[in-house]
N, C-alpha and C positions, 0 to 999 in steps of 0.2 A: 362552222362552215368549212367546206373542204377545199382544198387549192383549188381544184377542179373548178369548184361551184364559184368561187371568187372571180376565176378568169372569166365564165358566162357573164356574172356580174357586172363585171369591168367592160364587156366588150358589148353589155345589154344597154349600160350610161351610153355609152360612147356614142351609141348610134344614134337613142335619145339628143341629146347635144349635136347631132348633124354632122357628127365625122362617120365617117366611111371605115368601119373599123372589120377587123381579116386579125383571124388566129393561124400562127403559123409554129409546131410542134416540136420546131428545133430551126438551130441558124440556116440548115440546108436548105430546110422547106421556107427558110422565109428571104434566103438570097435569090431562089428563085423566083418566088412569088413578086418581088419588088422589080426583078429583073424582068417579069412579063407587064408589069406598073408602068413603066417606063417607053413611051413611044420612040420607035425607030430617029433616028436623026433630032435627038432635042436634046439643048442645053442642059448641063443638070450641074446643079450648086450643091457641094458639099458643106454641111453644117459641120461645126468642130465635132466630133464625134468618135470613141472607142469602139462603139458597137457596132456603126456604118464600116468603120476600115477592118475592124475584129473579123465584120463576114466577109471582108473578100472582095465590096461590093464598086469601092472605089478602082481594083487594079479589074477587076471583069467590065466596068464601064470602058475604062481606056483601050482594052483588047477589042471590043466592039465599034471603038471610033465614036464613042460620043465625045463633047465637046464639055471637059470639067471645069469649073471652077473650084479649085480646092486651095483654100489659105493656111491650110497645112505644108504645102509644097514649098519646101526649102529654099529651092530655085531662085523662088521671085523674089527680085527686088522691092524698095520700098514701096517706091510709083507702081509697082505690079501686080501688091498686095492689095492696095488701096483700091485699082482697079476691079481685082477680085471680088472684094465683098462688095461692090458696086452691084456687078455683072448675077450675083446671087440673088441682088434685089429684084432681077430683071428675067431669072432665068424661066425656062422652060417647066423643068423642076427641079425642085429642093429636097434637098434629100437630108434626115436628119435625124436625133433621137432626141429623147425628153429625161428632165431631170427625175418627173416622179407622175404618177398617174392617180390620182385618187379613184377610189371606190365609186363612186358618182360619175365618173368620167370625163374629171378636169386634169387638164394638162398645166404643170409646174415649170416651169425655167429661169433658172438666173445666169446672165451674160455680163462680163465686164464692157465690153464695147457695143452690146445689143446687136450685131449684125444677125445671127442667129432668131434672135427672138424676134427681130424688124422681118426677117423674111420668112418665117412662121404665118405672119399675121399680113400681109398685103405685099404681095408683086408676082411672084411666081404663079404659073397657072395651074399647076400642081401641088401637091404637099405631101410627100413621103415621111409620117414617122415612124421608126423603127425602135421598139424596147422588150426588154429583157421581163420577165415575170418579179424580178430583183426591185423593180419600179413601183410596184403596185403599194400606195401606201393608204392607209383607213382615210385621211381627211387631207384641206388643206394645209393646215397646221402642222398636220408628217409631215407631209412634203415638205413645205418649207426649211424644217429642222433637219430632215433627210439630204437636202441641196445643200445646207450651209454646215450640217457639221461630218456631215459622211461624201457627197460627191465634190465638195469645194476643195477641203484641206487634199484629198486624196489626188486629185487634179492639178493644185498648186504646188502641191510637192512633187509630182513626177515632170511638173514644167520648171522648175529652180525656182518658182515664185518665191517675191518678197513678202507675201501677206502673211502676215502672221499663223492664221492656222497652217499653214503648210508645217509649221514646227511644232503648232499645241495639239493638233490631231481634233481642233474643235472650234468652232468660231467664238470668238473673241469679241465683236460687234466692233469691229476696226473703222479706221475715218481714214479719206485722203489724206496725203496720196498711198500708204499702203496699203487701204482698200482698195480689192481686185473686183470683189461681187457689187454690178452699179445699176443692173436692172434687172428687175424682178416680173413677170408677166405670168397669171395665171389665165388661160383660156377656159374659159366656166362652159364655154359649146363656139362651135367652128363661127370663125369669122365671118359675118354675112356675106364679103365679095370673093371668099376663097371655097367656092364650090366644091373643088375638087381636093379636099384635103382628108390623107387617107391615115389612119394609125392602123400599123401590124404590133401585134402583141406578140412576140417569143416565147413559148412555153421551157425557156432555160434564164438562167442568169446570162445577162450579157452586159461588157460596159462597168458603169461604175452604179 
């Protein structure tokens, strides 16, 4: 089967499963396409993400005046951060990527504090995912292997992380407290109370 035929595939599960799923043919076409997703004047939560800030999408919301919560932001303080990933639970929309996409149309994530994966699945009235064709793996079993020995170590090492794979380039199956990966959440089809949860597919690699 051809990439080609893979990505209809991918994006044929997806709708199956009741996401909202949009091909977008490169990062340009898919900053805009998230960028018309997006209603005028509404909160929008930044999920930890390479690919969301890779396109641009976090400094183009700020130029427009939307209102970010991003826990990326140096800035904040402790009380500030904490606030942060509150106000994500609660936002307008969430804007974010995914660790791996199965063939079937399940969505893969592992978060050390689950903020991420918590507001994937219930509070936002929105759901922006955005991923790379890099994502797309045969089952849930890729993915998993895919998160923990290719997006994890590669992650923890560009943050000075203590977890071990950041140095062995592969998970190890680590225990507290050097364990960083603490929740695991596959979405098998869209959340019953999250209507509007959308996945764009990138026709490039983006992200990790």
């Amino acid at each position: 089967m051809s990439d080609n035929e893979i990505v209809k595939e991918v994006l044929r599960e997806l709708k199956k499963n009741e996401f909202n799923a949009y091909y977008a043919q490169n990062g340009d076409e898919a900053r805009k396409l998230v960028l018309e997703m997006i209603p005028e004047g509404a909160s929008v939560g930044i999920g930890g993400s390479l690919t969301i800030r890779n396109l641009g999408l976090v400094e183009a919301l700020r130029q427009k005046g939307y209102k970010i919560y991003d826990h990326w932001d140096e800035t904040l303080t402790p009380e500030e951060l904490k606030q942060t990933f509150r106000n994500q639970r609660t936002c307008d929309v969430f804007l974010c990527s995914t660790n791996a996409i199965t063939r079937d149309g399940q969505l893969i994530n592992l978060d050390g504090s689950g903020n991420r994966v918590s507001s994937m699945i219930f509070g936002p009235q929105k759901i922006i995912v955005v991923a790379g064709i890099n994502k797309i793996v045969e089952n849930v079993e890729q993915g998993i292997h895919r998160v923990k020995n290719v997006v994890a170590p590669e992650n923890y090492r560009r943050r000075n992380s203590p977890a071990p794979c950041a140095k062995t380039g592969h998970c190890i199956d680590c225990r507290p407290p050097a364990k960083q990966c603490r929740a695991l959440v596959i979405l098998e089809a869209r959340p019953r109370i999250s209507a509007d949860f959308n996945v764009v597919l990138v026709g490039e690699e983006l992200g990790i």
